[in-house]
N, CA, C and O atoms as a Tinker XYZ file with bonds, in Angstrom:
   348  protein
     1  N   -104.149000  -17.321000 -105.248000    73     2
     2  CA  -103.182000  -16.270000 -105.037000    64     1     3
     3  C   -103.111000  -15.973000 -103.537000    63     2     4     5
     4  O   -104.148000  -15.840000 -102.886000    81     3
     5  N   -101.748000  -15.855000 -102.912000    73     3     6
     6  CA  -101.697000  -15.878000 -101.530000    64     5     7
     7  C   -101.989000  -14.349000 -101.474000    63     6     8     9
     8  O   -102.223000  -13.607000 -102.427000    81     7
     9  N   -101.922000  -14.029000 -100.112000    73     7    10
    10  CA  -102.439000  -12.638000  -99.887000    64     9    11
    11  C   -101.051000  -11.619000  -99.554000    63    10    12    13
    12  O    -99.861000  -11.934000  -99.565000    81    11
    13  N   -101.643000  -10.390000  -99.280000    73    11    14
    14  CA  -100.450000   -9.591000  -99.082000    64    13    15
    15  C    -99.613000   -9.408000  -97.881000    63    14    16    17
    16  O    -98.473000   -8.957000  -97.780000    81    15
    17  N   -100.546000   -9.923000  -96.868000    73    15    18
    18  CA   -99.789000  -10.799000  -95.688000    64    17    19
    19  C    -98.731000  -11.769000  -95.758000    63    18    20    21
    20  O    -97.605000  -11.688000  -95.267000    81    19
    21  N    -99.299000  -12.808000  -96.514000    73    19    22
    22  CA   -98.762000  -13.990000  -96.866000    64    21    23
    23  C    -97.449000  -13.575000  -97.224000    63    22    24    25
    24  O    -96.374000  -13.686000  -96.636000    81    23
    25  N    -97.839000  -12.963000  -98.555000    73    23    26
    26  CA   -96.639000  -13.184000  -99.392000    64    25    27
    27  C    -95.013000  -12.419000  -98.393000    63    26    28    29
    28  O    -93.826000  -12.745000  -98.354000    81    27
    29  N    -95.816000  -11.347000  -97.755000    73    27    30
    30  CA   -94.746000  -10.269000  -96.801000    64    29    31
    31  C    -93.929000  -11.227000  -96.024000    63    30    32    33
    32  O    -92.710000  -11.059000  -95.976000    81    31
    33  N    -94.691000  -12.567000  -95.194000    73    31    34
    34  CA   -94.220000  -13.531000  -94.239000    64    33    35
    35  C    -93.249000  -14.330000  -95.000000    63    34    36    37
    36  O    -92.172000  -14.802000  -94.637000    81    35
    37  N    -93.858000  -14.382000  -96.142000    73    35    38
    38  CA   -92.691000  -15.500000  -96.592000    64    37    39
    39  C    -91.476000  -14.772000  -97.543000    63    38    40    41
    40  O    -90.754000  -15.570000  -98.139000    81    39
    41  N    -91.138000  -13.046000  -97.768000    73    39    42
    42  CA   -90.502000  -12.636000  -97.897000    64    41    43
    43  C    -89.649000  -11.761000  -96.878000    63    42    44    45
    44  O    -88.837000  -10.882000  -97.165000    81    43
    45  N    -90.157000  -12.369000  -95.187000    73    43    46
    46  CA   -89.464000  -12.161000  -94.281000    64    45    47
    47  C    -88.514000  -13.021000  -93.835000    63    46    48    49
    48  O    -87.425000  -12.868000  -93.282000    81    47
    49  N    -89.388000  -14.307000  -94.322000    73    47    50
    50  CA   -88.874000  -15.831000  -93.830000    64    49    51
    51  C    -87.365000  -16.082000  -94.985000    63    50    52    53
    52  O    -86.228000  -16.481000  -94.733000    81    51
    53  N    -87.849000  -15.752000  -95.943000    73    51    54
    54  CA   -86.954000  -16.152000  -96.959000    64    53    55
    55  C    -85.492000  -14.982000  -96.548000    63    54    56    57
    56  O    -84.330000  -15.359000  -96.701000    81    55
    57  N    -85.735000  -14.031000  -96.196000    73    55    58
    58  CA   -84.457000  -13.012000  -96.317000    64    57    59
    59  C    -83.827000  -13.207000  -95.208000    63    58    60    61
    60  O    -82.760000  -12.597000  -95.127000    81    59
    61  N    -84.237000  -14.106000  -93.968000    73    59    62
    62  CA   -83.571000  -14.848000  -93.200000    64    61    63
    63  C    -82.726000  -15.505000  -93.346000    63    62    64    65
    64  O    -81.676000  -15.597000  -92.712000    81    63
    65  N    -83.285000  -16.317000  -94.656000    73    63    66
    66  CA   -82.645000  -17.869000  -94.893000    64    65    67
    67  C    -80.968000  -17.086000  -95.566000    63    66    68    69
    68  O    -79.825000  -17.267000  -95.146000    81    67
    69  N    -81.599000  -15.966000  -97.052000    73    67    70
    70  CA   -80.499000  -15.514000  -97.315000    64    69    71
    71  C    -79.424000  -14.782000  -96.674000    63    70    72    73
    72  O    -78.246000  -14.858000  -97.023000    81    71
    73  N    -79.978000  -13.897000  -95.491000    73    71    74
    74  CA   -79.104000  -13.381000  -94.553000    64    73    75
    75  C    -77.743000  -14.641000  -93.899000    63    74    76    77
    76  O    -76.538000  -14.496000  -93.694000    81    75
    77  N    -78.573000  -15.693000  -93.759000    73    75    78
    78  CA   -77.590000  -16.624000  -93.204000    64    77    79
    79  C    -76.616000  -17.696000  -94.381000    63    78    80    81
    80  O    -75.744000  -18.477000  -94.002000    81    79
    81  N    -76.980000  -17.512000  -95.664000    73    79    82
    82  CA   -76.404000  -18.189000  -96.425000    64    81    83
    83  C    -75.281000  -16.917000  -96.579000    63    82    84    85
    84  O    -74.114000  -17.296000  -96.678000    81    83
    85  N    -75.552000  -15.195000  -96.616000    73    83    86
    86  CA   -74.734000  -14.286000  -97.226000    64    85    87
    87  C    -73.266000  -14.510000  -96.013000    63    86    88    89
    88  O    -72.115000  -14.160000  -96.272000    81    87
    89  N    -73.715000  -15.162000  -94.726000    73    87    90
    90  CA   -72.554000  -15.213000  -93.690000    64    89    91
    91  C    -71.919000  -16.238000  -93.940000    63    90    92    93
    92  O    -70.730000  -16.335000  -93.638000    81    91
    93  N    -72.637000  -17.260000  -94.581000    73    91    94
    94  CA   -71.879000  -19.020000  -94.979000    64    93    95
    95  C    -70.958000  -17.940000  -96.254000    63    94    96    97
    96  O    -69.809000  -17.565000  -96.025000    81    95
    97  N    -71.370000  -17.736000  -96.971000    73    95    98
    98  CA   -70.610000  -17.663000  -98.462000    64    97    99
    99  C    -69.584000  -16.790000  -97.990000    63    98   100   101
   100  O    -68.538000  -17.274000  -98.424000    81    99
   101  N    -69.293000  -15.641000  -97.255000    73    99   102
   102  CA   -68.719000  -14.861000  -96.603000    64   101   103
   103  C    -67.187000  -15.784000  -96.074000    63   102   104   105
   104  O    -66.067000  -15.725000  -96.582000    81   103
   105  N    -67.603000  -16.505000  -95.033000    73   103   106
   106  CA   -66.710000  -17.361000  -94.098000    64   105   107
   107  C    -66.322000  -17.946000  -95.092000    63   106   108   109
   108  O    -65.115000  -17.840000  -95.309000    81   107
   109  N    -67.068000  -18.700000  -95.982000    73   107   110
   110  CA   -66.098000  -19.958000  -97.057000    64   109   111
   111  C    -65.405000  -18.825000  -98.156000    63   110   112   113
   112  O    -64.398000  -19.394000  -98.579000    81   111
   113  N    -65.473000  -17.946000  -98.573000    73   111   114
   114  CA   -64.655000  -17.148000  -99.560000    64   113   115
   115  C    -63.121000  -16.949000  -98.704000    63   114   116   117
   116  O    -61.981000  -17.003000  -99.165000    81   115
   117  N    -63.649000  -16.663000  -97.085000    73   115   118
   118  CA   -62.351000  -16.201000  -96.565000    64   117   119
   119  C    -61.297000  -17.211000  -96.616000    63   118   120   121
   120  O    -60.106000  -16.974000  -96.818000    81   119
   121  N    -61.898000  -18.507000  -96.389000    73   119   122
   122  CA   -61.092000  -19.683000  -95.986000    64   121   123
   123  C    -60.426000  -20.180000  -97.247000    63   122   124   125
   124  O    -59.270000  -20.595000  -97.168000    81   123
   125  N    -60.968000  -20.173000  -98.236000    73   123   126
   126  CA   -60.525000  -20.272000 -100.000000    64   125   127
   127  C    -59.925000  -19.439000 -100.476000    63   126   128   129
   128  O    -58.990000  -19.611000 -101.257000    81   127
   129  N    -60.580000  -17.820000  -99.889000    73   127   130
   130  CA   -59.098000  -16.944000 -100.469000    64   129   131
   131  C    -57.352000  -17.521000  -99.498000    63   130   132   133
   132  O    -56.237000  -17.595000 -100.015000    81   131
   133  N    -57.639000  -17.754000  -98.388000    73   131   134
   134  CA   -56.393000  -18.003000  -97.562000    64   133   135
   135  C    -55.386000  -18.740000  -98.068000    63   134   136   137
   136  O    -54.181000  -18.583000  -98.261000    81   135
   137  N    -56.431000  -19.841000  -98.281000    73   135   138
   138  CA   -56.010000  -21.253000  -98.878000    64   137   139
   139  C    -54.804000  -20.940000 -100.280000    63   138   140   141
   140  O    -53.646000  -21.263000 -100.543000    81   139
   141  N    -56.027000  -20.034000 -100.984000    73   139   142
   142  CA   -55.181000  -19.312000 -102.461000    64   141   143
   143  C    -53.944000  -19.017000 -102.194000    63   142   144   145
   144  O    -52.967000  -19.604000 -102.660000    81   143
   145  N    -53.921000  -17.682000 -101.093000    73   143   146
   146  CA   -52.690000  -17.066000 -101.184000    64   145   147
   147  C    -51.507000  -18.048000 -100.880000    63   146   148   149
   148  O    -50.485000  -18.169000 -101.556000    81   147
   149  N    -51.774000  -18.599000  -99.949000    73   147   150
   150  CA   -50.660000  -19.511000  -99.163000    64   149   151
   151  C    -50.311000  -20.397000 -100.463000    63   150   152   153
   152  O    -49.134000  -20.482000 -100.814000    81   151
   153  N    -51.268000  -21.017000 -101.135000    73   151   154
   154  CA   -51.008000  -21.497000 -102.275000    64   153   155
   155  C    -49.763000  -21.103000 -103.026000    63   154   156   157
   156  O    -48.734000  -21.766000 -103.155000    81   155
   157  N    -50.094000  -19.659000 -103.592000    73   155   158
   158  CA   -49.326000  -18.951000 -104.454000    64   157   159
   159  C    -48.078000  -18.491000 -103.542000    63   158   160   161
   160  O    -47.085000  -18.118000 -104.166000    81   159
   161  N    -48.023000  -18.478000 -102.236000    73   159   162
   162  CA   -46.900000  -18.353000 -101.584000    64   161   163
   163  C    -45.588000  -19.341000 -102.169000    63   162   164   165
   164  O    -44.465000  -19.098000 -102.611000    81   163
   165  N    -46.534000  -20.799000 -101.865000    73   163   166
   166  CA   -45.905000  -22.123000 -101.553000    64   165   167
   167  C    -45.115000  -22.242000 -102.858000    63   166   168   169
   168  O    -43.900000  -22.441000 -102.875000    81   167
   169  N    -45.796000  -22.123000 -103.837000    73   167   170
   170  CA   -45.799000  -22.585000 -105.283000    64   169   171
   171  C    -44.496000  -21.868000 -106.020000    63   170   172   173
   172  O    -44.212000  -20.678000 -105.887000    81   171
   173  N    -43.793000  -22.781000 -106.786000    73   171   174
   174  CA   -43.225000  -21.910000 -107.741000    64   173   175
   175  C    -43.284000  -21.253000 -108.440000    63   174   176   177
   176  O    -44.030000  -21.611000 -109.352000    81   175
   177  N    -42.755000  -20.134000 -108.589000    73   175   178
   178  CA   -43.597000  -19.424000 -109.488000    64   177   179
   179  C    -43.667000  -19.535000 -111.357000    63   178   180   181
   180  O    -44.436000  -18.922000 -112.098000    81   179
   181  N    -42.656000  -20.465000 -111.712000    73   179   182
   182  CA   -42.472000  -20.801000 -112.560000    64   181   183
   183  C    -43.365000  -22.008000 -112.752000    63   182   184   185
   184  O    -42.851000  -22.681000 -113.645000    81   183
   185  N    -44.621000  -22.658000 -112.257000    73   183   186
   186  CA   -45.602000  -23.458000 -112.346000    64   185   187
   187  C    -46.423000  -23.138000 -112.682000    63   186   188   189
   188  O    -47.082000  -22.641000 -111.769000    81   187
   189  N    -47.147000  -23.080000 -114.082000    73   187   190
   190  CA   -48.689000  -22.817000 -114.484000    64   189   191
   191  C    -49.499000  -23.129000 -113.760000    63   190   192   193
   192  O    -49.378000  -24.207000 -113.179000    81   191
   193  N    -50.567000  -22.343000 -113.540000    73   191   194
   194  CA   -51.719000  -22.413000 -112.641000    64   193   195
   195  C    -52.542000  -22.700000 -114.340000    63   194   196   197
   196  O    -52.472000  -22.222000 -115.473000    81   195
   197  N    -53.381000  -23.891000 -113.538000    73   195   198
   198  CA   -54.527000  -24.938000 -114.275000    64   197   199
   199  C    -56.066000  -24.326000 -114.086000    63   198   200   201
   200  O    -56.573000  -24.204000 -112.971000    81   199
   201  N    -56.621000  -24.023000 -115.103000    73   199   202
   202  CA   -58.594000  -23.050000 -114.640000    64   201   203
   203  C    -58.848000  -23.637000 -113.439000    63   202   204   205
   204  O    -58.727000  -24.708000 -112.844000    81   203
   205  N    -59.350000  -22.233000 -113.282000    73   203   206
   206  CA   -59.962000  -22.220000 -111.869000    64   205   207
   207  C    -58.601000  -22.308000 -110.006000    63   206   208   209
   208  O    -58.852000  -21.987000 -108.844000    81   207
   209  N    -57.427000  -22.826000 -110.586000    73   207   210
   210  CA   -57.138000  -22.484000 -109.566000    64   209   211
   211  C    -56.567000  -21.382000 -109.098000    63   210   212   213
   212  O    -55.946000  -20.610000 -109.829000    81   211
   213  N    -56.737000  -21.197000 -107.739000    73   211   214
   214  CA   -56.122000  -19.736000 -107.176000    64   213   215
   215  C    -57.033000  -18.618000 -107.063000    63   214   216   217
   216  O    -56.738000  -17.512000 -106.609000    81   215
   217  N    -58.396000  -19.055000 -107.600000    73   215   218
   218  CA   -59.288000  -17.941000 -108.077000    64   217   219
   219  C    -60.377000  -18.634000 -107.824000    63   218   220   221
   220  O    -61.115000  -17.704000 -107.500000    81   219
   221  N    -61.092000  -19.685000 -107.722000    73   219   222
   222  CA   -62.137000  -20.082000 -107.272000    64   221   223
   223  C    -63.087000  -19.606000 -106.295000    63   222   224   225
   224  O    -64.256000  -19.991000 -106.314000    81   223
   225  N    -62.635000  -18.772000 -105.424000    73   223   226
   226  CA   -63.959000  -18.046000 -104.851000    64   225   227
   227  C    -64.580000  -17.101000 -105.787000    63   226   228   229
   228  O    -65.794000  -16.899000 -105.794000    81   227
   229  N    -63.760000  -16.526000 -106.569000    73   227   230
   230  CA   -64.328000  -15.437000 -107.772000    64   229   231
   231  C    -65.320000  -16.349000 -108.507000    63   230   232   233
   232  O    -66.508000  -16.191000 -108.792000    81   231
   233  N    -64.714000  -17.053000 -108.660000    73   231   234
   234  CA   -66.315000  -18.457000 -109.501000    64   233   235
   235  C    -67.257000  -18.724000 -108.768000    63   234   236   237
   236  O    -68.331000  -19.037000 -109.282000    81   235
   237  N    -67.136000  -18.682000 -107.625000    73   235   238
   238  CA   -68.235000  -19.069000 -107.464000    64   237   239
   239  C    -69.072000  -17.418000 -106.469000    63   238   240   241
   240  O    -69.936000  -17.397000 -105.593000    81   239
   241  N    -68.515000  -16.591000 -106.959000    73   239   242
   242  CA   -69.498000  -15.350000 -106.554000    64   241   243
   243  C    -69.792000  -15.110000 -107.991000    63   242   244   245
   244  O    -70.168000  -13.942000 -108.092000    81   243
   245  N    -69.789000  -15.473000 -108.695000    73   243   246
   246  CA   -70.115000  -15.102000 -110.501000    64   245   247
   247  C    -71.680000  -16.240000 -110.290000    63   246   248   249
   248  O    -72.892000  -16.066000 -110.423000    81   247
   249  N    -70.531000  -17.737000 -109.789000    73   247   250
   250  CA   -72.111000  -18.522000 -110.308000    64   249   251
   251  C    -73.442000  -18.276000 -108.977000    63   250   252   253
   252  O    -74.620000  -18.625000 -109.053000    81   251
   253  N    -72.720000  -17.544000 -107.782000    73   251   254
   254  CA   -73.848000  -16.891000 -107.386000    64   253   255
   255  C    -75.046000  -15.654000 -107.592000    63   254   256   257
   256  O    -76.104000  -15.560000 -106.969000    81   255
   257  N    -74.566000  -14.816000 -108.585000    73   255   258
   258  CA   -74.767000  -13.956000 -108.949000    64   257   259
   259  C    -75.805000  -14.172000 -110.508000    63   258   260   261
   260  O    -76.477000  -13.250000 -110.971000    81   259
   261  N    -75.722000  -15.778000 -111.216000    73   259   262
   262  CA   -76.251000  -16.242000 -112.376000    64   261   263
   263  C    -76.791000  -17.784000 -111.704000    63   262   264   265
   264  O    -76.255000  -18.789000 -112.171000    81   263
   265  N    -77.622000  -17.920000 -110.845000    73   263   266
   266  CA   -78.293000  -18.446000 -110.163000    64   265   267
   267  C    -79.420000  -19.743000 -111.160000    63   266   268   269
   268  O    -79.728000  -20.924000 -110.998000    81   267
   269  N    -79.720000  -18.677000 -112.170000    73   267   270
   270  CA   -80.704000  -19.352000 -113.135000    64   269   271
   271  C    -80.129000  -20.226000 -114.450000    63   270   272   273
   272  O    -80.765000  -21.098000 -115.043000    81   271
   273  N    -78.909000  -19.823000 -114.726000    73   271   274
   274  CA   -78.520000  -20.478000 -115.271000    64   273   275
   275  C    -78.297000  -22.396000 -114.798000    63   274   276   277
   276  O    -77.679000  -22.873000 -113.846000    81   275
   277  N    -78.774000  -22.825000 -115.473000    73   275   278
   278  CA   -78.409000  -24.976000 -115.549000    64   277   279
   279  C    -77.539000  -24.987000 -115.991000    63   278   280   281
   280  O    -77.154000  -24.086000 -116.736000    81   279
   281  N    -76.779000  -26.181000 -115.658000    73   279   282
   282  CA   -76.257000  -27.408000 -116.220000    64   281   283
   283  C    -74.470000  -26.676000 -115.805000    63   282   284   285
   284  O    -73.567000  -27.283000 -116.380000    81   283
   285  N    -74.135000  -25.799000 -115.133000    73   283   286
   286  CA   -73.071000  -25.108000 -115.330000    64   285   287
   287  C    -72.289000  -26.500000 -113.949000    63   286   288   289
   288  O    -72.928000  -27.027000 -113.039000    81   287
   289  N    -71.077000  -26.684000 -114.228000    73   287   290
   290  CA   -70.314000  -27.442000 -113.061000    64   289   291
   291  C    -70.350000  -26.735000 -111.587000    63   290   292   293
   292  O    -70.241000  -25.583000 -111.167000    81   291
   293  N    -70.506000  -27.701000 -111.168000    73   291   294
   294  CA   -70.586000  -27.280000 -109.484000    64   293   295
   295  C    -69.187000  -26.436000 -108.871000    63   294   296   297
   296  O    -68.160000  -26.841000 -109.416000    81   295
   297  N    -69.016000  -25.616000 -108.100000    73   295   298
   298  CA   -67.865000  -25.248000 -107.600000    64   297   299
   299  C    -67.012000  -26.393000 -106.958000    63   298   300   301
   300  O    -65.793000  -26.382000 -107.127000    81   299
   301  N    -67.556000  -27.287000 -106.296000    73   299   302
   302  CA   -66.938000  -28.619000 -106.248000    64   301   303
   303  C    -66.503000  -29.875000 -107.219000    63   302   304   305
   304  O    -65.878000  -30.883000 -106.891000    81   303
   305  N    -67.002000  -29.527000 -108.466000    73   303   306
   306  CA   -66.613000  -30.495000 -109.518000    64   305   307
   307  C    -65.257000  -29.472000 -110.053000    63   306   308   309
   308  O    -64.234000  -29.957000 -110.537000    81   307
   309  N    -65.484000  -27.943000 -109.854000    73   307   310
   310  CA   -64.254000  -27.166000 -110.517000    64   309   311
   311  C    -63.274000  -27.079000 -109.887000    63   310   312   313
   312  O    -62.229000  -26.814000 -110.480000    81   311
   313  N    -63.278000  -27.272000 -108.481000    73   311   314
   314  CA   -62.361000  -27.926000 -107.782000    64   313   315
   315  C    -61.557000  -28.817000 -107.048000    63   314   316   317
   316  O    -60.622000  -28.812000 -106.246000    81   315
   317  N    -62.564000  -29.851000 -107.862000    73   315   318
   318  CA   -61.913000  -31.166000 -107.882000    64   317   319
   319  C    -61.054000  -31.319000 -109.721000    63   318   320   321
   320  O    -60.086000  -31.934000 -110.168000    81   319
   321  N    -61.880000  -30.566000 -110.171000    73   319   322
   322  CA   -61.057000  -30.873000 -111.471000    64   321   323
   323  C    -59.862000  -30.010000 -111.981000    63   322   324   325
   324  O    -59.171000  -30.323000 -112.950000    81   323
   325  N    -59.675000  -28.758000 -111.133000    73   323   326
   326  CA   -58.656000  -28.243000 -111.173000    64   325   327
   327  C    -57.716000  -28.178000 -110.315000    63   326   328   329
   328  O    -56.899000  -27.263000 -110.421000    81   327
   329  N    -57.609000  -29.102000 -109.295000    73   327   330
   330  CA   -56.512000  -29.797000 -108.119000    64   329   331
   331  C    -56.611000  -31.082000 -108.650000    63   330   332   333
   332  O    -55.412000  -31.352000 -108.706000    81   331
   333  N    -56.996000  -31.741000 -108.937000    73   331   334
   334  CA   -56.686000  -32.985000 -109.241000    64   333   335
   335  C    -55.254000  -33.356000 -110.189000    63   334   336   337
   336  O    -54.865000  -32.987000 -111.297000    81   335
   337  N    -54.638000  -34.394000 -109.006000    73   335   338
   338  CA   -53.229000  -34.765000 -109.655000    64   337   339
   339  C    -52.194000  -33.720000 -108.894000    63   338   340   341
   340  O    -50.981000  -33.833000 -109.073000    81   339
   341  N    -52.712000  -32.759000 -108.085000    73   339   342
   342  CA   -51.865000  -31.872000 -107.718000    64   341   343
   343  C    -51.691000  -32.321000 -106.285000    63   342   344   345
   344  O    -52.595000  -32.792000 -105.595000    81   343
   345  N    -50.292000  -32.106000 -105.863000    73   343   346
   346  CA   -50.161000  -31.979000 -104.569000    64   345   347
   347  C    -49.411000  -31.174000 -103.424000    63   346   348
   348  O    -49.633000  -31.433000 -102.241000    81   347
């Protein structure tokens, strides 16, 4: 069993790591929401939107938020599989 030092260092070290992932996930939501709107700008509006698109940053702050859950598709397999064929 590490000590109470220990464990403090590596729950300093670690809230680093997350501090800098909370600024990655931050920047990429902005750039994916953008992406969205302009999307839904572009688009007719008489065109069904296919799962997951237009809304994909919301997925993937859900599958950040359920961390423990397996086997769930990657945010990159859900958006390759819900643009795909689209252009």
């Amino acid at each position: 069993m590490a000590s109470i030092a220990t464990n403090i260092a590596t729950i300093q070290t670690k809230a680093v790591e997350l501090d800098t992932l909370i600024g990655q996930v931050r920047a990429a939501k902005a750039v994916i929401e953008a992406a969205e709107a302009e999307i839904r700008q572009l688009r007719p509006k008489s065109d069904p939107s296919r799962a997951y698109q237009e809304r994909l940053a919301l997925v993937a702050l859900d599958a950040i938020g359920k961390p423990s859950i397996a086997g769930d598709k990657t945010i990159a397999e859900l958006a390759a599989a819900a643009w795909a064929g689209v252009a």
